[in-house]
N, CA and C atoms of all chains as a GROMACS GRO file, in nm:
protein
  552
    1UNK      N    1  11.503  -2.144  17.882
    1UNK     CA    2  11.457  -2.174  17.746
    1UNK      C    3  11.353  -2.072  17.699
    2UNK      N    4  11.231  -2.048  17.786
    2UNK     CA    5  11.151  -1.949  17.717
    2UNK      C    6  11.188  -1.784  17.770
    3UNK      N    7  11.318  -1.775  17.808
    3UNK     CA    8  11.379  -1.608  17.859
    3UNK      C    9  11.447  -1.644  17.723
    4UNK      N   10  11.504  -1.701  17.634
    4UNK     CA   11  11.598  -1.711  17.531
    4UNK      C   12  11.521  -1.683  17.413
    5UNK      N   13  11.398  -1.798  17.416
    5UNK     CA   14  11.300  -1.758  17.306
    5UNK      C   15  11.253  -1.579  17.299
    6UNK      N   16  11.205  -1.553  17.383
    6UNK     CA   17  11.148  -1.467  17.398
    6UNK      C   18  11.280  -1.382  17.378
    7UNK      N   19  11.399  -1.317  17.424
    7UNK     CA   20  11.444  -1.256  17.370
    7UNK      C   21  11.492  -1.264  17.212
    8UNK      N   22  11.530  -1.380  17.205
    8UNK     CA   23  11.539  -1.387  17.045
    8UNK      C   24  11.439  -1.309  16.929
    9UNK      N   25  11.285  -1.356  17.009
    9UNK     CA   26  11.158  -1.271  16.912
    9UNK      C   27  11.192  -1.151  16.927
   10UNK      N   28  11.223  -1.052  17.094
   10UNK     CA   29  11.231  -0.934  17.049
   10UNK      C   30  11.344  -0.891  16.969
   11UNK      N   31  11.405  -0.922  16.946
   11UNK     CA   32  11.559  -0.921  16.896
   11UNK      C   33  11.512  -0.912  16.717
   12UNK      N   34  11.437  -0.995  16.673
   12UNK     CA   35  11.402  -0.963  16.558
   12UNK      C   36  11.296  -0.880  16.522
   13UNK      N   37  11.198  -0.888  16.654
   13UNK     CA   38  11.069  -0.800  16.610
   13UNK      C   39  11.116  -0.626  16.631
   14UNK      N   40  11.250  -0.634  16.658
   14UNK     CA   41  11.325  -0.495  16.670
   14UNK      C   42  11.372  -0.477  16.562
   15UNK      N   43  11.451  -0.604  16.454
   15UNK     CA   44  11.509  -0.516  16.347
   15UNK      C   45  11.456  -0.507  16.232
   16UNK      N   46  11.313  -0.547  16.222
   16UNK     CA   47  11.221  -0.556  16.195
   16UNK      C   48  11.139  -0.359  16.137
   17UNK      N   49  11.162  -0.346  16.263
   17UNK     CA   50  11.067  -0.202  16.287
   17UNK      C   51  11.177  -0.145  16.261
   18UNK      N   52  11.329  -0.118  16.301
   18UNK     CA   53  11.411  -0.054  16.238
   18UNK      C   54  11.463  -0.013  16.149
   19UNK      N   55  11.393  -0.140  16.031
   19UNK     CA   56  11.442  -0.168  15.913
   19UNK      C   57  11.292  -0.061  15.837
   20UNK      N   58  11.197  -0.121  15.902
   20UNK     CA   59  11.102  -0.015  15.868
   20UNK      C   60  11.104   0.149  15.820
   21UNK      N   61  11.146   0.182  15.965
   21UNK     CA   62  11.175   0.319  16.003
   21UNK      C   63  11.293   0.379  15.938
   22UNK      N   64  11.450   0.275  15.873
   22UNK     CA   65  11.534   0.339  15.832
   22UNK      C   66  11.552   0.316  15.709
   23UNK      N   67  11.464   0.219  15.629
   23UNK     CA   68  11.541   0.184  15.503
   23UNK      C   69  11.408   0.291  15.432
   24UNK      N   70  11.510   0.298  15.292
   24UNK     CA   71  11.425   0.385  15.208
   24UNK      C   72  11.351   0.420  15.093
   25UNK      N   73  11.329   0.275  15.038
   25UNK     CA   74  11.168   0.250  14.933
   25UNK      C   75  11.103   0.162  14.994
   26UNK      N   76  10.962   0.160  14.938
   26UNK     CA   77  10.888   0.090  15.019
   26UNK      C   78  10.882  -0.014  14.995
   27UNK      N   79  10.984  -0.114  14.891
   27UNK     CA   80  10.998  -0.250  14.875
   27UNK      C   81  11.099  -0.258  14.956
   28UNK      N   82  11.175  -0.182  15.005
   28UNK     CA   83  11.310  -0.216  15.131
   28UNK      C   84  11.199  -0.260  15.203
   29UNK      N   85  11.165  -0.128  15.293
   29UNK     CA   86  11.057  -0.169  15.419
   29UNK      C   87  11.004  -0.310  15.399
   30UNK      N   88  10.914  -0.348  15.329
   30UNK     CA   89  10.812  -0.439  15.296
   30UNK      C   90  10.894  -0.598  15.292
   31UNK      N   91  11.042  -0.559  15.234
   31UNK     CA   92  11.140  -0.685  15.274
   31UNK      C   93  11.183  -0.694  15.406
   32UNK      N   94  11.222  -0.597  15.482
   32UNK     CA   95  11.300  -0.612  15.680
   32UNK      C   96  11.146  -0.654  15.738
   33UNK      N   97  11.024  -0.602  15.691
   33UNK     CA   98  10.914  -0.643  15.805
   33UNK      C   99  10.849  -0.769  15.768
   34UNK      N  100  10.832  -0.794  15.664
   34UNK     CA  101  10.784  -0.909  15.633
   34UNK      C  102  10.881  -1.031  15.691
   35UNK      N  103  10.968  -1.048  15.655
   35UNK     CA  104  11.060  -1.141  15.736
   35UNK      C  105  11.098  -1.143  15.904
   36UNK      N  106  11.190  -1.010  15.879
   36UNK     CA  107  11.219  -1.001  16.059
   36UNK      C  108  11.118  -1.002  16.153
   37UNK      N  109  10.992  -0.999  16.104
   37UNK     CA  110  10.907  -0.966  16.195
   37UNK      C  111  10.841  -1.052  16.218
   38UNK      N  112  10.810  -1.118  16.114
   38UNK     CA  113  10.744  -1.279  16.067
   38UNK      C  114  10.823  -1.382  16.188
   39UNK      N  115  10.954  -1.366  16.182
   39UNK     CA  116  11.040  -1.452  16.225
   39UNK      C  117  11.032  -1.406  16.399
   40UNK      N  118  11.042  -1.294  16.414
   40UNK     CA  119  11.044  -1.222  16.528
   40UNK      C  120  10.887  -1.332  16.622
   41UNK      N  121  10.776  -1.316  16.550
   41UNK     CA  122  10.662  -1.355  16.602
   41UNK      C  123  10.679  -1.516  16.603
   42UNK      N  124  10.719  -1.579  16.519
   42UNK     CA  125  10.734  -1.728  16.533
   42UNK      C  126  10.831  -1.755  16.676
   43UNK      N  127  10.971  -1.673  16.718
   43UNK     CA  128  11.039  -1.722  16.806
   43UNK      C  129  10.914  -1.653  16.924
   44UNK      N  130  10.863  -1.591  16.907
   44UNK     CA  131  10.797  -1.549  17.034
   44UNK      C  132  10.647  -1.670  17.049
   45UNK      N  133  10.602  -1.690  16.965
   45UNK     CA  134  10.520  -1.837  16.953
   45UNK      C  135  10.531  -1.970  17.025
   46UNK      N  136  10.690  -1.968  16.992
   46UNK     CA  137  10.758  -2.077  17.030
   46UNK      C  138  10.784  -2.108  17.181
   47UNK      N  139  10.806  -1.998  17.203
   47UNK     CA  140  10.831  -1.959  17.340
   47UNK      C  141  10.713  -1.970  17.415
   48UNK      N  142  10.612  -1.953  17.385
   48UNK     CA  143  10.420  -1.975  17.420
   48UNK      C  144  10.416  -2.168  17.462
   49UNK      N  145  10.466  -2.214  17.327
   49UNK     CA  146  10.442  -2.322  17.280
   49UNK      C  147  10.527  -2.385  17.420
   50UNK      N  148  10.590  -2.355  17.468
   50UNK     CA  149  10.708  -2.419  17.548
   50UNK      C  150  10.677  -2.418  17.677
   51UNK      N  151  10.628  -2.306  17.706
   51UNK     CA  152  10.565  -2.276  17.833
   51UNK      C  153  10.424  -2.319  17.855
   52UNK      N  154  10.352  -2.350  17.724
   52UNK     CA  155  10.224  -2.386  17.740
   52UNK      C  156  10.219  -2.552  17.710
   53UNK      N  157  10.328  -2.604  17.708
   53UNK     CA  158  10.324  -2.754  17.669
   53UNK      C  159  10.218  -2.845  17.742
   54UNK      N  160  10.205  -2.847  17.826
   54UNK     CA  161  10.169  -2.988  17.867
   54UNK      C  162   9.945  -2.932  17.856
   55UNK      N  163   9.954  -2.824  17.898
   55UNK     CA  164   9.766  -2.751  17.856
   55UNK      C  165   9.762  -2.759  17.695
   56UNK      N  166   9.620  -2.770  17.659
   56UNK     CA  167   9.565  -2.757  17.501
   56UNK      C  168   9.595  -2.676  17.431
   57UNK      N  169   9.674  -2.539  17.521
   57UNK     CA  170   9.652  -2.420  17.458
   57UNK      C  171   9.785  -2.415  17.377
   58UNK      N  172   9.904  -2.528  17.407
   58UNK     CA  173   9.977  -2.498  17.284
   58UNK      C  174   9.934  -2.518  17.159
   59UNK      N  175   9.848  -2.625  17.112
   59UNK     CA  176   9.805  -2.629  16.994
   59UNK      C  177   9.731  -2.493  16.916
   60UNK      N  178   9.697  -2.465  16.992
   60UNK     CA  179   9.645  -2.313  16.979
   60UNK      C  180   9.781  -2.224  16.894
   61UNK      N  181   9.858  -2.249  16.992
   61UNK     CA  182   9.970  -2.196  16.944
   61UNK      C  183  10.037  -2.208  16.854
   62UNK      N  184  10.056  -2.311  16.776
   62UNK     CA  185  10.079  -2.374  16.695
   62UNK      C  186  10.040  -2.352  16.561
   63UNK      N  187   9.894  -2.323  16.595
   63UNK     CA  188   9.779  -2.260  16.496
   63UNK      C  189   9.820  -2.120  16.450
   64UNK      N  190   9.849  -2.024  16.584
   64UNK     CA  191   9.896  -1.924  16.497
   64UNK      C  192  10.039  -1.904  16.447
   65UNK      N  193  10.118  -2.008  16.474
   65UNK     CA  194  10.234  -2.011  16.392
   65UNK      C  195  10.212  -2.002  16.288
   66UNK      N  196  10.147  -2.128  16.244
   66UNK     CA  197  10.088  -2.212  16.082
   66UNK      C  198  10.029  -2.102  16.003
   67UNK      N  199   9.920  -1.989  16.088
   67UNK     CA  200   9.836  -1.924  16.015
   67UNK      C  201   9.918  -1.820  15.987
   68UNK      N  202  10.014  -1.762  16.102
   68UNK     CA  203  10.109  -1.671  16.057
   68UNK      C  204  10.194  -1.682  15.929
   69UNK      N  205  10.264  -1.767  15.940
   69UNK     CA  206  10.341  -1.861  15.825
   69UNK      C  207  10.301  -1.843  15.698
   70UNK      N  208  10.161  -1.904  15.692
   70UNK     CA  209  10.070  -1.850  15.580
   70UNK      C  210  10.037  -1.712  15.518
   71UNK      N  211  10.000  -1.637  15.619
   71UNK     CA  212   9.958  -1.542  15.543
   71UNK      C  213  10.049  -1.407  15.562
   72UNK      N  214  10.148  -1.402  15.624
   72UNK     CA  215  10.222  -1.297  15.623
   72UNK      C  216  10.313  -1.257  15.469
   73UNK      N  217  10.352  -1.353  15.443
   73UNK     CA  218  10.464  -1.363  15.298
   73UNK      C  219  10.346  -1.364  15.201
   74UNK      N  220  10.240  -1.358  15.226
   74UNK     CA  221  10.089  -1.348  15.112
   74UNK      C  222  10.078  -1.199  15.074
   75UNK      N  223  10.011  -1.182  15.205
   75UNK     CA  224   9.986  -1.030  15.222
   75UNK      C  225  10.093  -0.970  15.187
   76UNK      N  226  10.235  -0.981  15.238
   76UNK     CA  227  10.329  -0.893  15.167
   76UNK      C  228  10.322  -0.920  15.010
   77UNK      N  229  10.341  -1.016  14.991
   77UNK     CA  230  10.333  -1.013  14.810
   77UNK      C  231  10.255  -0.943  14.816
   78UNK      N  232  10.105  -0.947  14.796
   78UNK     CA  233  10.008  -0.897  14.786
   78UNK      C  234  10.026  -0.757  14.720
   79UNK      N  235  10.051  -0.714  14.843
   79UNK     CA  236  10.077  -0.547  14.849
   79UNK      C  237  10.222  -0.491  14.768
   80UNK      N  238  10.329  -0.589  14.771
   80UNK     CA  239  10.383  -0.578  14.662
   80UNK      C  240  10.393  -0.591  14.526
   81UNK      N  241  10.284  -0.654  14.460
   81UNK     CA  242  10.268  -0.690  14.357
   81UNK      C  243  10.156  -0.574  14.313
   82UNK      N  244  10.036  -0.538  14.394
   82UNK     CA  245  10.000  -0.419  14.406
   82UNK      C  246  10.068  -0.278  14.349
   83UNK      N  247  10.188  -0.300  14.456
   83UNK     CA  248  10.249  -0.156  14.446
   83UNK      C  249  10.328  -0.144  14.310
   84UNK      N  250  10.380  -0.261  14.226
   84UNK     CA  251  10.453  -0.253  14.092
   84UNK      C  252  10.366  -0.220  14.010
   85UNK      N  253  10.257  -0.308  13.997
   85UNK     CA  254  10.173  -0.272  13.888
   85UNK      C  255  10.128  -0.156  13.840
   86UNK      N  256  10.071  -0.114  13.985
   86UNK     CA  257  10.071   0.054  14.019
   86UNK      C  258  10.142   0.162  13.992
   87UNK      N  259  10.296   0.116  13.950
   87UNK     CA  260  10.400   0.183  13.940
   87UNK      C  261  10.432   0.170  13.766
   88UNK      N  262  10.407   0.052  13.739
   88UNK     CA  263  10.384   0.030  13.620
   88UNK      C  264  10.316   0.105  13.540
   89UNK      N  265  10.174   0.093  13.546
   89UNK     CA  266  10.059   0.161  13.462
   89UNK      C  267  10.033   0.322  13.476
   90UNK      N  268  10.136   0.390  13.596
   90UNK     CA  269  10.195   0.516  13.577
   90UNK      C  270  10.267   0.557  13.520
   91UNK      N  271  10.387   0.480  13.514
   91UNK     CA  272  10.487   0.495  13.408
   91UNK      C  273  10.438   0.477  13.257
   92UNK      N  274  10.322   0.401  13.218
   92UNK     CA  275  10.274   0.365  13.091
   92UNK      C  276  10.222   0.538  13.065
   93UNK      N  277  10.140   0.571  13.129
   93UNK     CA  278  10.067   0.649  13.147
   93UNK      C  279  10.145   0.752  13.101
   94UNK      N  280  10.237   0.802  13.152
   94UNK     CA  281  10.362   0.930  13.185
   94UNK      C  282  10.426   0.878  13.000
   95UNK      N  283  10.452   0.791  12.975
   95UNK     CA  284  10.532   0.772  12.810
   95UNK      C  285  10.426   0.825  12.705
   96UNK      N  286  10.290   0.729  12.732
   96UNK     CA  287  10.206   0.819  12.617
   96UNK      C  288  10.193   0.980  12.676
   97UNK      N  289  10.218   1.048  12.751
   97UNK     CA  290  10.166   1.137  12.791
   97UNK      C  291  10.304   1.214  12.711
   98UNK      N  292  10.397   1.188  12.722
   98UNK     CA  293  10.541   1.221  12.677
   98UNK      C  294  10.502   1.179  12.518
   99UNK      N  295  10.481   1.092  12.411
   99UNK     CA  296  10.462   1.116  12.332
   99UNK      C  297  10.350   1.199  12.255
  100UNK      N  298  11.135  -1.059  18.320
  100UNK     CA  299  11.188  -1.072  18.147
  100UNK      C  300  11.029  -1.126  18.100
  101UNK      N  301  10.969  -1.137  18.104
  101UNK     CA  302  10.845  -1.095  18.014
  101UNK      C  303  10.812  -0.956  18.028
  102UNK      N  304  10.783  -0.906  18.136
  102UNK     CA  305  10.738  -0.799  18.145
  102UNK      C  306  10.787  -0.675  18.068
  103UNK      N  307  10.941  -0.729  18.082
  103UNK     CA  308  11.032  -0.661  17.983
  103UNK      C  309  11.002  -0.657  17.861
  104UNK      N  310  10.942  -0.776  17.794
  104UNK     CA  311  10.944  -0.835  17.628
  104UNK      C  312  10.776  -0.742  17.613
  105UNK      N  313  10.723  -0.712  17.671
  105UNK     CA  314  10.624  -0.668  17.642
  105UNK      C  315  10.617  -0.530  17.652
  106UNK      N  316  10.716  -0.463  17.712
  106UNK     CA  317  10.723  -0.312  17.715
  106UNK      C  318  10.783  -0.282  17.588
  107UNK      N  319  10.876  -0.370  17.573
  107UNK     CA  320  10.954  -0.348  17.438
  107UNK      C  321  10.886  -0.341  17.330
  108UNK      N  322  10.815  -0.428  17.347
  108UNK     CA  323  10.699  -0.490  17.202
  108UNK      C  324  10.645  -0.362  17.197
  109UNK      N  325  10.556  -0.313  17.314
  109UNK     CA  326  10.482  -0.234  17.306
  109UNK      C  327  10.532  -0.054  17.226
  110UNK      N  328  10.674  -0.038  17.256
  110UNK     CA  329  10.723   0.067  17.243
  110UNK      C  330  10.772   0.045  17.097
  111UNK      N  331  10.792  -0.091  17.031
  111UNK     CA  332  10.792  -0.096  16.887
  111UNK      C  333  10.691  -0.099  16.809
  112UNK      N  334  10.594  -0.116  16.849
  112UNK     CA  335  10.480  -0.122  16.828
  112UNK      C  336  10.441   0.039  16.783
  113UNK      N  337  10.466   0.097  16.884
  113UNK     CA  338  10.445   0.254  16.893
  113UNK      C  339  10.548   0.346  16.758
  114UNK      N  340  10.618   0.280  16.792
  114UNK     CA  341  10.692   0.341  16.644
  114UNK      C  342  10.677   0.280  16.478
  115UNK      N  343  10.633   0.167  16.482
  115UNK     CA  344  10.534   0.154  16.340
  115UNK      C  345  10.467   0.273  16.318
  116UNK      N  346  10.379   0.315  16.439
  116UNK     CA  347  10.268   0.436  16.383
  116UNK      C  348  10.366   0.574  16.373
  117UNK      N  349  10.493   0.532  16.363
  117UNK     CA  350  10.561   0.691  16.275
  117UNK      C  351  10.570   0.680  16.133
  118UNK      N  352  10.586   0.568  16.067
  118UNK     CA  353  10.565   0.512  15.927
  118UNK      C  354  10.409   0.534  15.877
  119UNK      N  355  10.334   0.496  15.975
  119UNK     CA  356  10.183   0.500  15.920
  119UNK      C  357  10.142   0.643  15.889
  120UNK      N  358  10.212   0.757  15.957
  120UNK     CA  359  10.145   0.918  15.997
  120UNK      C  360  10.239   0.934  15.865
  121UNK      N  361  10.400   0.922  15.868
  121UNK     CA  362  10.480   0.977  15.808
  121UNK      C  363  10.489   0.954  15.637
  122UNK      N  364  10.472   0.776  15.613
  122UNK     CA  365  10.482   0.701  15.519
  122UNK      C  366  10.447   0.787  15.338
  123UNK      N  367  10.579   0.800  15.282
  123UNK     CA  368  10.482   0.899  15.167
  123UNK      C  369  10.428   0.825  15.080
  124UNK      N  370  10.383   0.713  15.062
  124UNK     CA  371  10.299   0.639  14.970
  124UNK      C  372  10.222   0.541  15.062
  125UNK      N  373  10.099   0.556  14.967
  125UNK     CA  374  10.008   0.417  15.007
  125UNK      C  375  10.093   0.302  15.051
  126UNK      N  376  10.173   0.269  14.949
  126UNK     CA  377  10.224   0.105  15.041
  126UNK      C  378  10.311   0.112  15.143
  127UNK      N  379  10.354   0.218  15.187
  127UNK     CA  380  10.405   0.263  15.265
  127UNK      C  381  10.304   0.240  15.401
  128UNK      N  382  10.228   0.294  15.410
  128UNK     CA  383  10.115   0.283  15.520
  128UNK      C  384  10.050   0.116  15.518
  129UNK      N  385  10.038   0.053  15.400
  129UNK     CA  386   9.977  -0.069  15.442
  129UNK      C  387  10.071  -0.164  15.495
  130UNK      N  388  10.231  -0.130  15.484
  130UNK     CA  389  10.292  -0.226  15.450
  130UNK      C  390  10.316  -0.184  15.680
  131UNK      N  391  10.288  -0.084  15.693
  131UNK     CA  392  10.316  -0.030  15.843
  131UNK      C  393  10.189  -0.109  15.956
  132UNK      N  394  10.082  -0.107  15.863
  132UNK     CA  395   9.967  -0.161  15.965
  132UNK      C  396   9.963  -0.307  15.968
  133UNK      N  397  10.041  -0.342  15.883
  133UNK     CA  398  10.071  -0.494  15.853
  133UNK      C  399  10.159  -0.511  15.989
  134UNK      N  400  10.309  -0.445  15.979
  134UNK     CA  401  10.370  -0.439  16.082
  134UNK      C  402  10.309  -0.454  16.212
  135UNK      N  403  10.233  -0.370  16.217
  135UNK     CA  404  10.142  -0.306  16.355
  135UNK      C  405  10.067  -0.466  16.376
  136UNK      N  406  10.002  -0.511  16.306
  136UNK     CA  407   9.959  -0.594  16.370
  136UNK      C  408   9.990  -0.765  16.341
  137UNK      N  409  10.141  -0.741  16.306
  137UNK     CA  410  10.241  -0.833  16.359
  137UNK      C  411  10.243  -0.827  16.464
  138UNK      N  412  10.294  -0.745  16.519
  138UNK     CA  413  10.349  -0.716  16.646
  138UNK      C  414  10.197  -0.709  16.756
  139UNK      N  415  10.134  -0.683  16.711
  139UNK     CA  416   9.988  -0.712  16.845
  139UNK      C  417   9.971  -0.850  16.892
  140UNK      N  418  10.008  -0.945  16.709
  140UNK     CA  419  10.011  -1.100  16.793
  140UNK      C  420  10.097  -1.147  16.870
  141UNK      N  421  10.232  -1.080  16.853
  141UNK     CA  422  10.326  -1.084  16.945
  141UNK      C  423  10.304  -1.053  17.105
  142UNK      N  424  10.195  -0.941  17.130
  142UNK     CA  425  10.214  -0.861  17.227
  142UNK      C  426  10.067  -1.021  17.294
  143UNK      N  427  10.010  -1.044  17.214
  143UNK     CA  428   9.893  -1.145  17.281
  143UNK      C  429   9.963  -1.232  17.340
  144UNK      N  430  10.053  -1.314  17.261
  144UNK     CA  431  10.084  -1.404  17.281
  144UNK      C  432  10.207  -1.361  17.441
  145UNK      N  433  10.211  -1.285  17.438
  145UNK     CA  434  10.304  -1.244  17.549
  145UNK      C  435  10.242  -1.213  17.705
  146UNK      N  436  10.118  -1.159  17.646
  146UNK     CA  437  10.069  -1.168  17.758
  146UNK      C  438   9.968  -1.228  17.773
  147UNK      N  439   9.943  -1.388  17.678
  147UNK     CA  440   9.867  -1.449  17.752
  147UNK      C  441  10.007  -1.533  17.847
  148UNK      N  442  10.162  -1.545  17.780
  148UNK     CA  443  10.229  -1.571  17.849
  148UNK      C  444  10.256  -1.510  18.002
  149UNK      N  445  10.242  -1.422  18.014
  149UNK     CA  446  10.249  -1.307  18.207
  149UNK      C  447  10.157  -1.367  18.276
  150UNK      N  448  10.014  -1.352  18.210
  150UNK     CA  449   9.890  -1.394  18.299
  150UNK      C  450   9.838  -1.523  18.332
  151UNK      N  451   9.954  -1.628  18.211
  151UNK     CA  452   9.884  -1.775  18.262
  151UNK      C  453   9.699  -1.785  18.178
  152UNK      N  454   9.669  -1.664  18.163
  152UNK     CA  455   9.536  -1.665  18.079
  152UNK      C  456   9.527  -1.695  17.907
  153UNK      N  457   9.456  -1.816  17.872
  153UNK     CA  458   9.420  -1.896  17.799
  153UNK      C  459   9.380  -1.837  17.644
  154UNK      N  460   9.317  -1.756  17.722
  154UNK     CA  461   9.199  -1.691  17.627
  154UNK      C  462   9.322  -1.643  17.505
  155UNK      N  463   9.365  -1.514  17.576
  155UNK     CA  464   9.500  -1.427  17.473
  155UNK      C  465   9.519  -1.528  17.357
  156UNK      N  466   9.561  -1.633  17.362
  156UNK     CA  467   9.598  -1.744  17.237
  156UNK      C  468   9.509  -1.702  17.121
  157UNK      N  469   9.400  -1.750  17.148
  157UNK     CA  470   9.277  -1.768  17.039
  157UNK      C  471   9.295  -1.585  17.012
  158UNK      N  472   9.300  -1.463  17.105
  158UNK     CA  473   9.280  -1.364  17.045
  158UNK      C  474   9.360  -1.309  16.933
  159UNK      N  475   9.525  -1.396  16.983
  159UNK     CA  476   9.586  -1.360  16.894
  159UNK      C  477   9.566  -1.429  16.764
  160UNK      N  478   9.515  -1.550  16.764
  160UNK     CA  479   9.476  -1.634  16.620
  160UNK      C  480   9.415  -1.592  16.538
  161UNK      N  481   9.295  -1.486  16.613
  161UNK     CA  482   9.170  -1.451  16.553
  161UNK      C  483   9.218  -1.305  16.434
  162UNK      N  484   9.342  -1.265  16.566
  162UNK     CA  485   9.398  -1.149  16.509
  162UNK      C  486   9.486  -1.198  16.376
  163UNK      N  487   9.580  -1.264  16.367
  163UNK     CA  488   9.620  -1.289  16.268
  163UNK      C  489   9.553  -1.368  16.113
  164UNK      N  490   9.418  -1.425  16.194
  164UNK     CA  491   9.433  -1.424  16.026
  164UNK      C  492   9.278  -1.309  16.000
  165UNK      N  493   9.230  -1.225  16.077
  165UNK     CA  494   9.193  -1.098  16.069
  165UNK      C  495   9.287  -0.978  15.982
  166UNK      N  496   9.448  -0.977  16.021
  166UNK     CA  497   9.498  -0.919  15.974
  166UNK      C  498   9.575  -0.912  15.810
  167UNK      N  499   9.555  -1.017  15.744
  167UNK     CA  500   9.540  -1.124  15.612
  167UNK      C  501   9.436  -1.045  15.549
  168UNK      N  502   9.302  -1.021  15.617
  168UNK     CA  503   9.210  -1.001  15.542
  168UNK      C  504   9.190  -0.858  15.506
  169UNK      N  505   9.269  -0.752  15.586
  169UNK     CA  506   9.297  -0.600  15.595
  169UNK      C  507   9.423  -0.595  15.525
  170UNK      N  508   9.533  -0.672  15.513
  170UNK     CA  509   9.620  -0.669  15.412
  170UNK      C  510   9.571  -0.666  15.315
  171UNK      N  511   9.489  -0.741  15.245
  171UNK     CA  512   9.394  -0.841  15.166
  171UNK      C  513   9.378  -0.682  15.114
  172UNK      N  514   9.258  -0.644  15.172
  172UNK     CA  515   9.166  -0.511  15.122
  172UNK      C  516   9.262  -0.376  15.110
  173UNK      N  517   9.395  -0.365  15.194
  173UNK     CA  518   9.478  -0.246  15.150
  173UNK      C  519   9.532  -0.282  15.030
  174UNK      N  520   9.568  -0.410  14.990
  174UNK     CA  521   9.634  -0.412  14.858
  174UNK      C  522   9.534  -0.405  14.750
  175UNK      N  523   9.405  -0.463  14.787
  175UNK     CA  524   9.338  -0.384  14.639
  175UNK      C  525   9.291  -0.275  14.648
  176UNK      N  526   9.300  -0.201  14.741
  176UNK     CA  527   9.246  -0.072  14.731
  176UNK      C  528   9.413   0.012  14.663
  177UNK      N  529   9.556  -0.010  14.679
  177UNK     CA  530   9.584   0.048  14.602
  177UNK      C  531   9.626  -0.024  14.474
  178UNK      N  532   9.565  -0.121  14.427
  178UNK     CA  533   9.570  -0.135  14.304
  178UNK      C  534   9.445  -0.110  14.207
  179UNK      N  535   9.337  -0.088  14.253
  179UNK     CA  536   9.246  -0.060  14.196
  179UNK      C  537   9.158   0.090  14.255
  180UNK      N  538   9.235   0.091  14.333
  180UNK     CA  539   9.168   0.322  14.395
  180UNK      C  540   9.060   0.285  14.457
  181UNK      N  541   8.968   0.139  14.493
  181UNK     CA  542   8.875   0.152  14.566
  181UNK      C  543   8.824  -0.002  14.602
  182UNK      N  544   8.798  -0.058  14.739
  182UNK     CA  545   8.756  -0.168  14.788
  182UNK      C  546   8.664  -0.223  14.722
  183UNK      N  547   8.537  -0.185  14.769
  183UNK     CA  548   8.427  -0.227  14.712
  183UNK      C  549   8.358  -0.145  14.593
  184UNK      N  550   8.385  -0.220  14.482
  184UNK     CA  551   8.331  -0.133  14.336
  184UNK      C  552   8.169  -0.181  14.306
   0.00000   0.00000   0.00000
């Protein structure tokens, strides 16, 4: 059970970084890592959680599921919503500059 | 097969930082250290799994929502050209 988990996480926390490394705007990237990787770390959590059952320290674990959960799909917005605007008020920029 | 999951981690880990050196835009690089330290909570949690040691848990907790708050500050630094105004 936790040789399955655990490969499963690396299995995503691989296509994850691949997706990184091969796709080619930075809203591709920012979509394969935010997810695959997100997901990648939860099956590897889980796998914590399983092996650490019956000690305190799964709750622990648990914790950084929850906190992961939370703030990963944040921070990516974040930085994506960042990067449009940014892209935006250049392009504004570049039209009056053109007129 | 942990030992395995953690070499692996580690060697993906290592190749985020070709995105971070290489990356031709800002979000390019934040969106890599984000990566990067995905994958560190991964690598905690893995080896507090090898060692049976307790502690790793909380480091990785501390790390993740540490890493929220450096997301946090790369995205306004490129939306506004500077952290603290």
């Amino acid at each position: 059970m936790i040789d399955v988990l655990v490969a499963l996480g690396i299995f995503f926390l691989s296509l994850g970084v691949i997706g990184l490394i091969r796709f080619s705007s930075a809203m591709n990237r920012m979509h394969a890592t935010s997810k695959a990787s997100t997901l990648g770390v939860g099956f590897t959590v889980c796998a914590a959680v399983v092996k650490f059952y019956p000690d305190g320290v799964f709750l622990s674990s648990i914790l950084v599921l929850l906190f992961l959960f939370m703030t990963a799909p944040t921070g990516a917005h974040m930085v994506a919503r960042a990067t449009y605007n940014s892209r935006e008020t250049e392009n504004k920029t570049l039209d009056e500059f053109l007129e | 097969m942990i030992e395995i999951a953690i070499t692996v981690t580690a060697c993906l880990t290592l190749l985020c930082s070709y995105r971070v050196v290489k990356g031709p835009s800002v979000a390019d690089r934040a969106i890599a250290i984000d990566a990067i330290n995905t994958n560190v909570v991964a690598l905690g949690v893995l080896y507090a799994m090898h060692t049976e040691s307790h502690y790793f848990v909380n480091i990785s907790l501390m790390l993740a929502i540490t890493g929220f708050i450096a997301t946090a500050a790369s995205s306004r630094y490129i939306k506004k050209g500077e952290i603290i105004e």
